[in-house]
N, CA and C atoms as an extended XYZ file, in Angstrom:
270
Properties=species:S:1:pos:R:3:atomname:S:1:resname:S:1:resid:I:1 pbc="F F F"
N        39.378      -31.670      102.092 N   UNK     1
C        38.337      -31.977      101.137 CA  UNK     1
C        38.869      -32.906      100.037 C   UNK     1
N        40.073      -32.733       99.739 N   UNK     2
C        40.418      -33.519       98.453 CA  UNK     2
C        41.067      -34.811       98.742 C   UNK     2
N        41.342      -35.655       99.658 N   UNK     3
C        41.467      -36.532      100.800 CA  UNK     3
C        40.133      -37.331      100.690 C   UNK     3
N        38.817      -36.650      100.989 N   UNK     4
C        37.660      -36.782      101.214 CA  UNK     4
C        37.125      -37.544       99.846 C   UNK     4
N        37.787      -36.832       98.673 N   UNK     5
C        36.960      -37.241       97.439 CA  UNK     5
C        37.782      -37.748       96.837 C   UNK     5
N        38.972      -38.234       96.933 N   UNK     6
C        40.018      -38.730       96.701 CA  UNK     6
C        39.564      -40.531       96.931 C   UNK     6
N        39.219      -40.847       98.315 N   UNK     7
C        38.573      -42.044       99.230 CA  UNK     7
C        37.530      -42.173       98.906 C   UNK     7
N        36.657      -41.541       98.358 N   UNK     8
C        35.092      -41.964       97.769 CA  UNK     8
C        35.559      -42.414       96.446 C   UNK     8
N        36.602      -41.686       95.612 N   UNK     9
C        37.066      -41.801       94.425 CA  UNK     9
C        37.542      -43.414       94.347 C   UNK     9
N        38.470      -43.676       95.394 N   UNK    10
C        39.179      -45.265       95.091 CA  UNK    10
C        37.796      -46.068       95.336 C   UNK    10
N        37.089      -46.285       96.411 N   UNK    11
C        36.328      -47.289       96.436 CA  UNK    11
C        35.004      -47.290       95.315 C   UNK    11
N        34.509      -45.972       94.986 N   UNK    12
C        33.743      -46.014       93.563 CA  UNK    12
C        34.432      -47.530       92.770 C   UNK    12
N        36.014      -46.807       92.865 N   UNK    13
C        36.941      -47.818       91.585 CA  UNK    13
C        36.677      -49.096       91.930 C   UNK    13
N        36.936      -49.296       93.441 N   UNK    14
C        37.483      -50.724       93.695 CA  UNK    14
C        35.608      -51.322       93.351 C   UNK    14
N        34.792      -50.996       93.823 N   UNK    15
C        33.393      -51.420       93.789 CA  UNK    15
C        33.269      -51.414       92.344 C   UNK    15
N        33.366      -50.390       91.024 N   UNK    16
C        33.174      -51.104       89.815 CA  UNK    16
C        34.176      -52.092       89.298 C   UNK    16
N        34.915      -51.968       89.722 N   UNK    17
C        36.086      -53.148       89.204 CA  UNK    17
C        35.343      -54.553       89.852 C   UNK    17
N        35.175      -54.448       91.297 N   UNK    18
C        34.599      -55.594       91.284 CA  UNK    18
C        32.860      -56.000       90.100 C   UNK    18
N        32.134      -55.244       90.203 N   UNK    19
C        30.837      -55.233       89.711 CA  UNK    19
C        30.871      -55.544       88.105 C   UNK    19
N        31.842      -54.718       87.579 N   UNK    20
C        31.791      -54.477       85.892 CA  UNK    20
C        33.168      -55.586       85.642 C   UNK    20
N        34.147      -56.058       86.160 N   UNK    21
C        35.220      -57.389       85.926 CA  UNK    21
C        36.333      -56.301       85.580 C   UNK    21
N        36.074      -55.593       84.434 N   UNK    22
C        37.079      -54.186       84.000 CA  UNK    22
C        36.691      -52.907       83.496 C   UNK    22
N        37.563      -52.406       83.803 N   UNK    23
C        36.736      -50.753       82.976 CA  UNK    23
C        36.565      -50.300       81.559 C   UNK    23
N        36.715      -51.741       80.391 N   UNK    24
C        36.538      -51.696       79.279 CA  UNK    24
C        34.662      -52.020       79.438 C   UNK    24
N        34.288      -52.149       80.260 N   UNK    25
C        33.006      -52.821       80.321 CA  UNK    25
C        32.174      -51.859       80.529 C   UNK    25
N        32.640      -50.661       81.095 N   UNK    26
C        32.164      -49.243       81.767 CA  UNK    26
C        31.162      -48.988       80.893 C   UNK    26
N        31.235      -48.675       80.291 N   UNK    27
C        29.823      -48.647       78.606 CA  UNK    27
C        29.053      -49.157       78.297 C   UNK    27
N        29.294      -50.562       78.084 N   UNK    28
C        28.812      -51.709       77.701 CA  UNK    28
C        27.776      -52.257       78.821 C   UNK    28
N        27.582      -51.631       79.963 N   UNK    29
C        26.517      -52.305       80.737 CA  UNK    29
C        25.591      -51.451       81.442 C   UNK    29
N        24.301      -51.586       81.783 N   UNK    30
C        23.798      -50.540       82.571 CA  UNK    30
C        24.263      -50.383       83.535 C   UNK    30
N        25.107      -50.942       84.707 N   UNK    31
C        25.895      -50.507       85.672 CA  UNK    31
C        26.691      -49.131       85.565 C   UNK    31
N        27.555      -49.858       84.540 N   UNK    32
C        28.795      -48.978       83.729 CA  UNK    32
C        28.182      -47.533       83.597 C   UNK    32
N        26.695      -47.635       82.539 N   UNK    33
C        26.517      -46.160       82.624 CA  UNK    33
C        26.032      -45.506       83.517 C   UNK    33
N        25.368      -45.931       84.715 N   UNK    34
C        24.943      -45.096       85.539 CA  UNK    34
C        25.932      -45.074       86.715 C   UNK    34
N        27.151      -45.656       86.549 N   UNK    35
C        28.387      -44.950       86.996 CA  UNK    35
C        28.984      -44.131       86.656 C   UNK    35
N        28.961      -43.569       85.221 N   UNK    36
C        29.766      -42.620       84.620 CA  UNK    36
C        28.599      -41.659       84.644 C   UNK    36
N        27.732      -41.663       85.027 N   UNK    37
C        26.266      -40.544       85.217 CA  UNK    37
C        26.460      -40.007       86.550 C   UNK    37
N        26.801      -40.972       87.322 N   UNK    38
C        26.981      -40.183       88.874 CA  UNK    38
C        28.690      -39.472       89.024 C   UNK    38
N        29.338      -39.931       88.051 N   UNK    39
C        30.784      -39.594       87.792 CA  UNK    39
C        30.873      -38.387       87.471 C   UNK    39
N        29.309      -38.176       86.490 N   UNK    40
C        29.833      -36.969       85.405 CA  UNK    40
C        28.825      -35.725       86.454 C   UNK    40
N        27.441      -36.136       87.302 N   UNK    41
C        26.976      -35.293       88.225 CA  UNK    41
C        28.166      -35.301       89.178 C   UNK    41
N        29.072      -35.683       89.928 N   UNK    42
C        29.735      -35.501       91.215 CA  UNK    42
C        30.774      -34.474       90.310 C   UNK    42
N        31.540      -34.705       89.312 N   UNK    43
C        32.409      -33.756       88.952 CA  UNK    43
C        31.536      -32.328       88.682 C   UNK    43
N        30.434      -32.359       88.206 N   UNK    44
C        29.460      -31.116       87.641 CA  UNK    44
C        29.777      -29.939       89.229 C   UNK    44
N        29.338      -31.075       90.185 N   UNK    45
C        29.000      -30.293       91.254 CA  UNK    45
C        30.116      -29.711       92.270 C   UNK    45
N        31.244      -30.966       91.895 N   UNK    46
C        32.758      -29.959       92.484 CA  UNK    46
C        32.948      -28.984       91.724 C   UNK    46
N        32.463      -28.536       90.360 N   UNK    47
C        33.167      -27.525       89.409 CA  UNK    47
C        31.604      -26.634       89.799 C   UNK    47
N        30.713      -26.852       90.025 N   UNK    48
C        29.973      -25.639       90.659 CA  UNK    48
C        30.233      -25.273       91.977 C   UNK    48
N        30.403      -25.823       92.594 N   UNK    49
C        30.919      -25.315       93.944 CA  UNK    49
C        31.768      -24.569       94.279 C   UNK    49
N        33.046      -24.913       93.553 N   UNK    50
C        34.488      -24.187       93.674 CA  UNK    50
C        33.854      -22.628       92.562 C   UNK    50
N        33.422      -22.421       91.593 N   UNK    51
C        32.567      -21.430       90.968 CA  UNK    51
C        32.145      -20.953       92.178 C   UNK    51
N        31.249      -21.301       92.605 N   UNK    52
C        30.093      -20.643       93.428 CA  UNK    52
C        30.921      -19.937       94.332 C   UNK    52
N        32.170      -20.493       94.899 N   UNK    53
C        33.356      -20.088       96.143 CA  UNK    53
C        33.886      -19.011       95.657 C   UNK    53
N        33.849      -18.652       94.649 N   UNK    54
C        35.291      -17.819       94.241 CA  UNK    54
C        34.450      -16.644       93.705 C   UNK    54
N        32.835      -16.657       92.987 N   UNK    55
C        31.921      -15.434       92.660 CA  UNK    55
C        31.341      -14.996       93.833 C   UNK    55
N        31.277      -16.032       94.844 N   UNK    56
C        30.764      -15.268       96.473 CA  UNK    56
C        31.870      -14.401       96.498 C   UNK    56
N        32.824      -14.065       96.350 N   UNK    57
C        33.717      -13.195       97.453 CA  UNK    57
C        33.696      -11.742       96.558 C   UNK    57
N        32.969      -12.104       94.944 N   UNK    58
C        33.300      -10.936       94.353 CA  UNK    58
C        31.845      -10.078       94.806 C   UNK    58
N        32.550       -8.349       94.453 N   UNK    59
C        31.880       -7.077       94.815 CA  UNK    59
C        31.008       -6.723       93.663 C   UNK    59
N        30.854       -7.383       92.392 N   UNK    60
C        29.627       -7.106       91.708 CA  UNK    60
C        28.713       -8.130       91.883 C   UNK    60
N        27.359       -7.391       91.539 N   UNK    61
C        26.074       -7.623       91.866 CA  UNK    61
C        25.834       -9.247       90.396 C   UNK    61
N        26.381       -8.750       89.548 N   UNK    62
C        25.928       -9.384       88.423 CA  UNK    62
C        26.997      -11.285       89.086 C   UNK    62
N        28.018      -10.682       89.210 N   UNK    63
C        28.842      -12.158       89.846 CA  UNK    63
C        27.985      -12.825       91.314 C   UNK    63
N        27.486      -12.072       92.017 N   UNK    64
C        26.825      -12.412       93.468 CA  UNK    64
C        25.337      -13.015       92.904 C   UNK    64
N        24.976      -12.798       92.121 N   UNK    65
C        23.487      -13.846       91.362 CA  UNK    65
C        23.992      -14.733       90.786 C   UNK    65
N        25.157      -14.457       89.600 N   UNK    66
C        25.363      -15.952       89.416 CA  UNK    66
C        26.379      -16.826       90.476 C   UNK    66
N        26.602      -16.520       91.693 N   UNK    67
C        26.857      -17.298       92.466 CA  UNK    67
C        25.784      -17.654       93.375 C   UNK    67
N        24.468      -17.172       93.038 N   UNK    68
C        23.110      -17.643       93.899 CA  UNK    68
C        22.735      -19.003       93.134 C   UNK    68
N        22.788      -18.360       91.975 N   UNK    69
C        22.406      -19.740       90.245 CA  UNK    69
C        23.092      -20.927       90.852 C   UNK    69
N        24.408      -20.744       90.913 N   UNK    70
C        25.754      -21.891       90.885 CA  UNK    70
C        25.326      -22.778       92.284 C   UNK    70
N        24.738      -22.074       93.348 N   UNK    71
C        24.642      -22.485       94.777 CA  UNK    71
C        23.472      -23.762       94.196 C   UNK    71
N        22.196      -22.983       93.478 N   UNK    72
C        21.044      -24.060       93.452 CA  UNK    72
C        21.560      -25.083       92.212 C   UNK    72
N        22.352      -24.935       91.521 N   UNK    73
C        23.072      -26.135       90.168 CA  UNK    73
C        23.631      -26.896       91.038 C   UNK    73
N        24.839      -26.648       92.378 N   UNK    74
C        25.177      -27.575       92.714 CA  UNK    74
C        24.667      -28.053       93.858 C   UNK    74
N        23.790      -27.277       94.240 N   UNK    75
C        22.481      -28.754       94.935 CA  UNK    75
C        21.979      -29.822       94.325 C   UNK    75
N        21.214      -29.034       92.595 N   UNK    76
C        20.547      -29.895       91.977 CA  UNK    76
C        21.385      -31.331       91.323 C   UNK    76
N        22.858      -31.056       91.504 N   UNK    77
C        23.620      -31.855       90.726 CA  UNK    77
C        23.801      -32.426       92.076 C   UNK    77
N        24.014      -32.392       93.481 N   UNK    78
C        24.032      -33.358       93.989 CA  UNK    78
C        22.817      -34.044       94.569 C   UNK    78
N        21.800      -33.519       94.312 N   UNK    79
C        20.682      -34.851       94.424 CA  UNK    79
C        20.840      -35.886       93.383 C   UNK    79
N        21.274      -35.120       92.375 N   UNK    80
C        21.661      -36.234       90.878 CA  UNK    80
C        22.420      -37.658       91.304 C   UNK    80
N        23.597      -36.863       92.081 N   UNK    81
C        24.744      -37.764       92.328 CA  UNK    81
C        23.824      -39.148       93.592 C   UNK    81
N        23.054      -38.406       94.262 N   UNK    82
C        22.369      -39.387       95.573 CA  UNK    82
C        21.500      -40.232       95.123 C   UNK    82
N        20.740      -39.771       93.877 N   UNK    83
C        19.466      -40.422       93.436 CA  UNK    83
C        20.486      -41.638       92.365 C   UNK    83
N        21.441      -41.051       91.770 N   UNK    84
C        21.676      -41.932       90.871 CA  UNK    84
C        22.868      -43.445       91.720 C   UNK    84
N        23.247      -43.040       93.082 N   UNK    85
C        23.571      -44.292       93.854 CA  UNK    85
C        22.573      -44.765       94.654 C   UNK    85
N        21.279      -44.413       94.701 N   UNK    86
C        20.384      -45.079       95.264 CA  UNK    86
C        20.072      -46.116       93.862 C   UNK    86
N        20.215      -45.483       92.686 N   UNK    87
C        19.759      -46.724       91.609 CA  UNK    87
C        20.851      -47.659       91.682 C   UNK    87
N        22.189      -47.643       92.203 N   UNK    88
C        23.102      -48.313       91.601 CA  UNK    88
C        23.029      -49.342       92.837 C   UNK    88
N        22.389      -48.671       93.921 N   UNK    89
C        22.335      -50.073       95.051 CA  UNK    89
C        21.516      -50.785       95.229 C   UNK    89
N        20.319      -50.440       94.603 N   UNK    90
C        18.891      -51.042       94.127 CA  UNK    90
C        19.266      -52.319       93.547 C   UNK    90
């Protein structure tokens, strides 16, 4: 898995480096921010996921709902991440 997002990770880079010239620009353009929007949904949803992994295995009831919660956050955060590279290829 971390291989996986590691390789989505470089070419994100290499594709804004080409698009934005440098990453001082990251801000400064609407590109820039709706890269750091799908940056900040894709990290949301690895840190709900790995959550969601580790309250599934527990034996209370109160941890097994909020690992039901965490399951539908990191769906909703990755439609975030899909919808917001469908804007960036638009």
């Amino acid at each position: 898995m971390i291989p996986a997002w590691t390789t989505l990770g470089f070419k994100g880079y290499l594709l804004a480096r080409l698009r934005l010239g440098s990453l001082a620009n990251l801000n400064s353009r609407a590109f820039g921010r709706r890269r750091s929007l799908k940056i900040a949904f894709a990290a949301g949803a690895l840190l709900m996921a790995l959550l969601h992994n580790a309250f599934a295995r527990a034996s209370s009831t109160a941890l097994l709902v909020v690992s039901r919660v965490l399951a539908v956050a990191t769906f909703l955060l990755t439609l975030g991440v899909f919808y917001e590279a469908a804007r960036l290829s638009a």
